[in-house]
DOTIVEX-957421 format. One record per residue (C-alpha): residue in one letter; y, x, z. Coordinates in steps of 0.5 Angstrom, whole numbers, plus 2048, in hexadecimal, padded with zeros to 3 digits. Layout:
AYXZ ...
This chain:
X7FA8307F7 X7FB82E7FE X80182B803 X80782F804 X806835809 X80B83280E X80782C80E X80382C815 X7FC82A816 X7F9824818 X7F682781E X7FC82A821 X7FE822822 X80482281D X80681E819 X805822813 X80D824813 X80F82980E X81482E80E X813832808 X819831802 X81582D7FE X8198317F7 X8158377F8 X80F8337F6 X80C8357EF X80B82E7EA X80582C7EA X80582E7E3 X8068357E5 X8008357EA X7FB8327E5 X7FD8397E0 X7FC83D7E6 X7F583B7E6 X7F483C7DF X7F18437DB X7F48417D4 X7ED83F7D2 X7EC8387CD X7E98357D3 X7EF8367D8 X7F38347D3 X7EF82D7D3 X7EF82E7DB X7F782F7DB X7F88297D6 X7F58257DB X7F881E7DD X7FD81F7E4 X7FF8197E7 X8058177EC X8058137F2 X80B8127F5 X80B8107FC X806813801 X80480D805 X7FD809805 X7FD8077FE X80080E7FB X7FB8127FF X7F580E7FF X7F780F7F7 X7F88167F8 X7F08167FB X7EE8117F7 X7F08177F0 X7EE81C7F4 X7E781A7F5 X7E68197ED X7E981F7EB X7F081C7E9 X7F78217EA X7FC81E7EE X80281F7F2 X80481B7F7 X80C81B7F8 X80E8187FF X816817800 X816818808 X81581F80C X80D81D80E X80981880D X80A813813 X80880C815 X80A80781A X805807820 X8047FF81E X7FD7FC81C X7FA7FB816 X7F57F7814 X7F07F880E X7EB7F380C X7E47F3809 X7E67F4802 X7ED7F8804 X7E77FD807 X7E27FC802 X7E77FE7FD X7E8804800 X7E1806801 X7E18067FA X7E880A7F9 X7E58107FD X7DF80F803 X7E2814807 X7E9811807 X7E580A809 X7E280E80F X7E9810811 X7EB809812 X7E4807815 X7E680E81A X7EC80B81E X7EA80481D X7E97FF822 X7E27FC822 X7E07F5820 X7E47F0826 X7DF7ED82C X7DC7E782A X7DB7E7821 X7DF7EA81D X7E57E381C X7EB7E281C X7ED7DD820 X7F47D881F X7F77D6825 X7FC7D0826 X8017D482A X8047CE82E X7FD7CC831 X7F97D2830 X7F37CF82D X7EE7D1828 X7F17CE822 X7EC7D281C X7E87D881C X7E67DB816 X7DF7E1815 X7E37E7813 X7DD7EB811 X7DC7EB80A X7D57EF806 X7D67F3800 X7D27ED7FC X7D97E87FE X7D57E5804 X7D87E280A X7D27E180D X7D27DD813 X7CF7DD81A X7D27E0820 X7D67E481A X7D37EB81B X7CF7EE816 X7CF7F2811 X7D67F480C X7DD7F680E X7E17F1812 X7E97F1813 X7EB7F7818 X7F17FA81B X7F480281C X7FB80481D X7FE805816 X7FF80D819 X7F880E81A X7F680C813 X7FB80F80F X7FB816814 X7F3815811 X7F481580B X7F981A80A X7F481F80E X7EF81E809 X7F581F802 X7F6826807 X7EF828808 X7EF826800 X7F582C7FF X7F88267FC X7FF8267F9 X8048227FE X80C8237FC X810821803 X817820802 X81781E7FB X81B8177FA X81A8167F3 X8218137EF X81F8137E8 X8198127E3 X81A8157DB X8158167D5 X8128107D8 X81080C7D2 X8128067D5 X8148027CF X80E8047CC X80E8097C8 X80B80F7C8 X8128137CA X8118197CF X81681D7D2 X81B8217CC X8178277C9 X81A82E7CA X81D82C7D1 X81482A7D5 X80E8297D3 X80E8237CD X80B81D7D0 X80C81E7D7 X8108197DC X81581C7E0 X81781A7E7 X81D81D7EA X81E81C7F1 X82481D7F5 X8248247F7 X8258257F0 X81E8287EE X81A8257E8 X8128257E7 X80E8227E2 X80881D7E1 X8038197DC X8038147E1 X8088117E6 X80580C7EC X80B8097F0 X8088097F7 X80F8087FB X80F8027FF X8127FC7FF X8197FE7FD X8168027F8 X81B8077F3 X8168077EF X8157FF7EE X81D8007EC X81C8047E7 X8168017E3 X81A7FA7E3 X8217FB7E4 X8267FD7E9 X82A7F67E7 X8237F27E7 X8227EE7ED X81A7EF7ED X81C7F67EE X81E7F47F6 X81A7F17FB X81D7EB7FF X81E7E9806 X8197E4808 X81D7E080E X8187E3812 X8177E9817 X8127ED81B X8127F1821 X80B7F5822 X8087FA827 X8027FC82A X8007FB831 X7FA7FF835 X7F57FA836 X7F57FE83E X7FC7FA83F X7F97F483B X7F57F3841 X7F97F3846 X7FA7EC843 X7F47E7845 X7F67E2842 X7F67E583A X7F07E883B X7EC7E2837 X7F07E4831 X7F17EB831 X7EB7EE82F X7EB7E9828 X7EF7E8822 X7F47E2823 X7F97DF81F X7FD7DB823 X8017D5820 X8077D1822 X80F7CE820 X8127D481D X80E7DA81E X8077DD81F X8047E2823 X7FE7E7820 X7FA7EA825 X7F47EF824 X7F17F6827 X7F27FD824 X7EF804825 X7E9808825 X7E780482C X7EB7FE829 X7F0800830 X7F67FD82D X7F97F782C X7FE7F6825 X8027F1826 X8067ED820 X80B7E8822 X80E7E581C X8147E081C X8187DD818 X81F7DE817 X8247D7815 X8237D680D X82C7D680E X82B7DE810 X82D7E480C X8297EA80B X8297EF80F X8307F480D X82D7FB80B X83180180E X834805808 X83080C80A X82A807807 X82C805801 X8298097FC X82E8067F6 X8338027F5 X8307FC7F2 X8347F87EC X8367F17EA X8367F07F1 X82F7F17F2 X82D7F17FA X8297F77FC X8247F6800 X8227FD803 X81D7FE809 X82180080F X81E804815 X81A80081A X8217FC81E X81E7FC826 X81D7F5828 X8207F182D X81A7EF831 X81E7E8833 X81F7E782B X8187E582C X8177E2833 X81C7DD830 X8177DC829 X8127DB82E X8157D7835 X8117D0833 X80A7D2831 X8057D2835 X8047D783B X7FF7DC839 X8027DD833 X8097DF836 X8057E483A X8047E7834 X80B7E7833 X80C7EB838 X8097F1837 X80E7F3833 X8117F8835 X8177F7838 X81D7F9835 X8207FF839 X818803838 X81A808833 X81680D830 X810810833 X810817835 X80D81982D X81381682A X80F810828 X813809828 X80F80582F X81580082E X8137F982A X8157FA823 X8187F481F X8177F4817 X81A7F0812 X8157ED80D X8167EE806 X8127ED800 X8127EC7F8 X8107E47F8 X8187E27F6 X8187E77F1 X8107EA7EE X8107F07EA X80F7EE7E3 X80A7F37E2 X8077F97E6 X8087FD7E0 X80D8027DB X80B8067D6 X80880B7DB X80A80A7E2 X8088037E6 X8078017ED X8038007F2 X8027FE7F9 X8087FB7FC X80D7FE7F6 X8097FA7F2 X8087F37F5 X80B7F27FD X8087ED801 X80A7EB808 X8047EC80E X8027E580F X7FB7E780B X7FA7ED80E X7F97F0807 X7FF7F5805 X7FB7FB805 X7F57F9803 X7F87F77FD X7FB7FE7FC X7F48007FD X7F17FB7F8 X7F77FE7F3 X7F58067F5 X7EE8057F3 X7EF8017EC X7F48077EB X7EF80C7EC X7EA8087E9 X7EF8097E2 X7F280F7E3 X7EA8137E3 X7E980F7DD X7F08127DA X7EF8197DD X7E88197D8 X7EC8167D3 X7F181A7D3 X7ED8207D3 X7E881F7CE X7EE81C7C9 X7F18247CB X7EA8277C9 X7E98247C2 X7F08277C1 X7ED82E7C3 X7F182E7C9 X7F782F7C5 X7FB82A7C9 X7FE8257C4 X80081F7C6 X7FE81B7C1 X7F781C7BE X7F481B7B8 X7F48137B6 X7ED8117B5 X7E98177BA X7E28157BB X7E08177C2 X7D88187C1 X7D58137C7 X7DC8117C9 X7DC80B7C4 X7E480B7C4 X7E980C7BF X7EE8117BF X7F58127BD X7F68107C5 X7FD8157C7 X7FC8177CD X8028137D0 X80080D7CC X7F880E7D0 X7FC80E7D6 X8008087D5 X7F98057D3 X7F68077DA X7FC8047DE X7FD7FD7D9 X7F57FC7DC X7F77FD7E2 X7FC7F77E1 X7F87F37DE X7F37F37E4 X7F87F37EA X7FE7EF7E8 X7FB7E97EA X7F77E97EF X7FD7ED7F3 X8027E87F0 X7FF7E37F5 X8007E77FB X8077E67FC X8067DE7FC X8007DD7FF X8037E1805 X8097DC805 X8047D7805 X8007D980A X8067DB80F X8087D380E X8017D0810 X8027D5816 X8097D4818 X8087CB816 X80F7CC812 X80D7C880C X8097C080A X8037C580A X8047C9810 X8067C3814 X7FF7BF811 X7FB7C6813 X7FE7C581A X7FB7BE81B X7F57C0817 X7F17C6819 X7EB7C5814 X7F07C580E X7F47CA811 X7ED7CF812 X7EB7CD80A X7F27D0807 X7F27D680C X7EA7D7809 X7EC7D6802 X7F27DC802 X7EF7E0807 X7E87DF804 X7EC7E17FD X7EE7E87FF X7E87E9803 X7E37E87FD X7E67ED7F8 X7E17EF7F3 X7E37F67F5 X7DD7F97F0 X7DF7F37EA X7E67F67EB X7E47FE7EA X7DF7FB7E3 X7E77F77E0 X7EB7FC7E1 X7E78017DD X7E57FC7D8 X7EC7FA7D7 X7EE8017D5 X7E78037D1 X7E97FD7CD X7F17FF7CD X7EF8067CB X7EA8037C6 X7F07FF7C2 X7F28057C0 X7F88057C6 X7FB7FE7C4 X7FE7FC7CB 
C-alpha cells in the first residue's frame, strides 16, 4: 500500500498535498485480500491484526514507523488535506530521542538530519532573570543512555535537548511512511466509532452487515473503514478523546490556561546583526520575569535559526478565547464550553513589546525580532509574521483513563500539556514506542490464536488452548487480546504522563515568579536550580528500555489470566 497518487514527494519540495478523492481508495481490508492466493496461510496473513491511527502529526506518524517496522498493518487516517506543520521549533530531549531511536532507527536519524547541533559552549540549559540578564541557573542536558547527567564541561556522550522545526521533523517522518509505501488517508475526519467494545464486552459490529469484531469509523465524508484497533493520535482537541469519554464529559476538552504564546523563527543572520544578543543566542536560555517568559534555543541542521517562545499570562478575570462557528466540530451539551484549536491568530508585535517594556534591555531586543505585524506571508506561502497561540491543556479536566474497549489515546489527545517542559512531543514519542511495543506483542498473538484455529478466523478460540513454547492459556477472542494489549499500554503510560500537565504549570510559575514558590525561586536561585533539576531530570532519565520490558510483561501477564481486564 502506498500514499494517494496524488500526494506529491517530498523531493518536489511540497507539503505532501493530496488531491486524489480519498473514496475511490479500497479498505485496508480489500487490499489485504488482494494479496492472498486463497491458501490456509494467506487466510492466516489476511486475518492479521490492522490498526488505526487517527491523526497523521508526530505522534501518529512516529506510531505508523514504529508498526511498520515490526511488521504490524495500519492505516493512518489524517482529517487535513496534507500533512503540515507550523514552521515553529520543537525540541527533543535525551529520552524523547532515545525513545525514538528504539521506535525506529531510521526515523531517529531523520531528526538527527535537520537538527541543530549541540549549542556553543556544553550542552545546558541556561535560566536568565529577564529584568537583570543575569544567569540565574544552568542545567547539563546531555543525558547517557545509562540516566547519567555526567558533569564536566557538559559534552560527552548520549543525546542532549535539541531543536528542529516542527515541519522538517514531521516532512521526515513522513517521507520514510512513503518510502515504507505506507497507507496514509488525508481528507479523512473521523465522526464516530462503533463495534468498539467500550463497555467491555466482546461486542463487535452487528453480523451480516461487516466483518464481526471489527470497529467502524465513520467520517464526515460519509465512508466507513474498519480496524482491530483504533489509536487516537488527533491532537489536543481530539474527536476522538470525545467519543471515548463522553461529548457531556468535561475531561473530553481541553481548558484555557490563562496563558498565550507568540512563536517564530529567526535566521541567526538577522540575529547578528544585533551585537548585544549575541552572548545569549547561540545557548539554550529561558529567561524569567513578572508575568511572563521567554525561551530561546538554535534550530536546524546548521543551528541557523533561532526559535523564539514568548509566553504571557493573560489577567485570571479573561475568557477563553471565542471559537469561530466553522471550527466547532459539534455542538456540545449542557452548556459545556468547547475548546477547539483555532488557526494560529497573527499577533500584534506591540501586544508583546508591552509584555516586555520594563525587563532588561537584552531581553526586549529579543523581543523586537518579532516580526512586525504588516510582514505578511513569504513568497512560499509560509506564515513570516509571529504567531500567537492560545495554550490549552488537560490539567483542569485529565482523562480518567487512556483506554475503551479497543480504541485509546495517545499523545496530546491522551494527555496535553502546556510547553513549559518542552516535553509534549516527546511524550508522544515515548507513547508511540510503548503502542509498537504492544501492538507487535498482539500481532503475534493474534496470529498464533487464528493458527490454532486452522486459520478459520473464528473469534473466540477454543477455551483452554495450549500454544506449545508459548506457555498462555487460550480463550483469548481476538477483541478480548486487543482490549488486553491496550489496557497494558495504560497501565505503563497513564501515570507518568498524568504528571505532565501539572508539573508544567508548575514549572511556568517557578519561571513567571506568580506564586509563594515562584517568588522564593526568584530570591533563591539554588532552590530554584534544585526544583528545575528534579522535574527536568524526571523527564530526561526515563527508563526508555524498562518501559518497553513493562509494556510487554503487562500484557503477557493480561493474556496469561485468561483475558480478564
Amino acid at each position: 500500500m502506498s500514499l494517494p497518487s496524488g500526494t506529491a514527494t517530498p523531493e518536489s519540495g511540497s507539503d505532501l498535498e493530496h488531491v486524489e478523492d480519498t473514496a475511490d481508495h479500497p479498505s485496508a481490508d480489500e487490499e489485504e485480500e488482494r494479496d492472498g492466493t486463497g491458501s490456509d496461510s494467506d487466510s492466516v496473513t489476511r486475518r492479521r491484526l490492522h490498526v488505526a491511527i487517527i491523526g497523521g502529526g508526530i505522534t501518529g506518524l512516529t506510531l505508523a514507523l514504529g508498526l511498520s517496522a515490526r511488521g504490524v498493518r495500519y492505516t493512518v487516517y489524517e482529517r487535513s488535506a496534507s500533512l503540515r506543520e507550523t514552521g515553529a521549533g520543537v525540541g527533543l530531549s535525551s529520552n524523547a530521542e532515545r525513545a525514538l531511536r528504539a521506535v525506529d532507527a531510521r526515523a531517529h536519524a531523520a531528526f538527527k538530519r535537520v537538527a541543530a547541533p549541540g549549542a556553543s559552549g556544553g550542552d545546558w540549559f541556561d535560566w536568565v532573570d529577564g529584568t537583570t540578564d543575569q544567569l540565574a541557573f544552568r542545567l547539563r542536558t546531555r543525558i547517557n543512555d545509562d540516566g547519567d547527567s555526567g558533569g564536566g564541561d557538559g559534552e560527552g556522550e548520549g543525546e542532549a535537548f535539541q531543536g528542529c522545526r516542527r515541519s522538517d521533523l514531521l516532512e521526515g517522518l513522513a517521507r520514510l511512511v512513503e518510502l515504507e509505501e505506507g497507507d496514509v488517508r488525508f481528507g479523512k475526519a473521523v465522526d464516530a466509532i462503533e463495534g468498539w467494545g467500550k463497555e467491555g464486552g466482546d461486542e463487535g459490529v452487528e453480523e451480516g452487515k461487516r466483518e464481526v469484531g471489527k470497529v467502524v469509523l465513520r467520517f464526515r465524508d460519509g465512508t466507513t473503514e474498519e480496524a482491530d484497533v483504533v489509536i487516537g493520535c488527533d491532537g489536543i482537541h481530539s474527536r476522538v478523546r470525545q467519543l471515548l469519554l463522553g461529548e457531556d464529559n468535561p475531561a473530553s476538552y481541553a481548558t484555557y490556561t490563562q496563558k498565550f504564546c507568540f512563536r517564530t523563527v529567526i535566521p541567526m543572520a538577522q540575529v547578528k546583526t544585533r551585537p548585544e544578543l549575541a552572548h545569549r543566542m547561540n545557548a539554550r536560555v529561558m529567561f524569567n520575569g513578572p508575568g511572563a517568559h521567554i525561551m530561546t534555543y538554535p534550530i536546524g541542521a546548521e543551528a541557523d535559526i533561532l526559535n523564539i517562545l514568548l509566553v504571557i499570562s493573560d489577567p485570571p478575570s479573561s475568557s477563553p478565547p471565542a471559537v469561530p462557528h466553522q471550527h466547532q466540530e459539534k455542538a456540545k451539551p449542557n452548556g459545556l464550553e468547547t475548546a477547539k484549536r483555532l488557526p494560529a491568530a497573527r499577533a500584534s508585535k506591540r501586544d508583546a513589546v508591552t509584555a516586555f517594556a520594563t525587563w532588561h534591555p537584552t531581553i526586549r531586543g529579543i523581543v523586537d525580532l518579532l516580526p512586525d505585524d504588516e510582514d505578511g506571508d513569504g513568497e512560499d506561502g509560509e506564515d513570516k509574521g509571529a504567531l500567537r497561540w492560545d495554550i490549552y491543556d488537560m490539567h483542569e479536566h485529565p482523562a480518567p483513563h487512556y483506554v475503551r474497549g479497543r480504541v485509546c489515546l495517545a499523545g496530546d489527545a491522551a494527555h496535553a500539556s502546556t510547553p513549559h517542559l518542552g516535553s509534549g512531543a516527546g511524550f508522544g514519542i515515548e507513547d508511540a514506542l510503548a503502542l509498537a511495543t504492544v501492538l507487535e506483542a498482539l500481532d503475534k498473538e493474534v496470529t498464533a490464536t487464528d493458527a490454532a484455529n486452522n486459520g478459520s478466523g473464528e473469534l473466540e478460540p477454543v477455551v483452554g488452548k495450549e500454544i506449545v513454547g508459548n506457555g498462555s492459556t487460550r480463550g483469548n477472542g481476538r477483541a478480548r487480546l486487543c482490549r488486553a494489549a491496550l489496557a497494558a499500554y495504560n497501565d505503563v503510560r497513564y501515570e507518568r504522563t498524568q504528571w505532565l500537565p501539572g508539573a508544567s504549570r508548575e514549572a511556568c510559575a517557578l519561571f513567571e515568579w506568580e506564586d509563594e514558590a515562584g517568588r522564593h525561586g526568584k530570591k533563591d536561585p539554588a532552590w530554584f536550580g534544585s526544583e528545575i533539576t528534579r522535574r527536568f531530570y524526571y523527564i530526561w532519565k526515563y527508563d526508555v528500555d524498562g518501559m518497553v520490558q513493562d509494556v510487554a510483561t503487562k500484557f503477557r501477564e493480561r493474556v496469561g489470566d485468561n483475558g480478564t481486564l
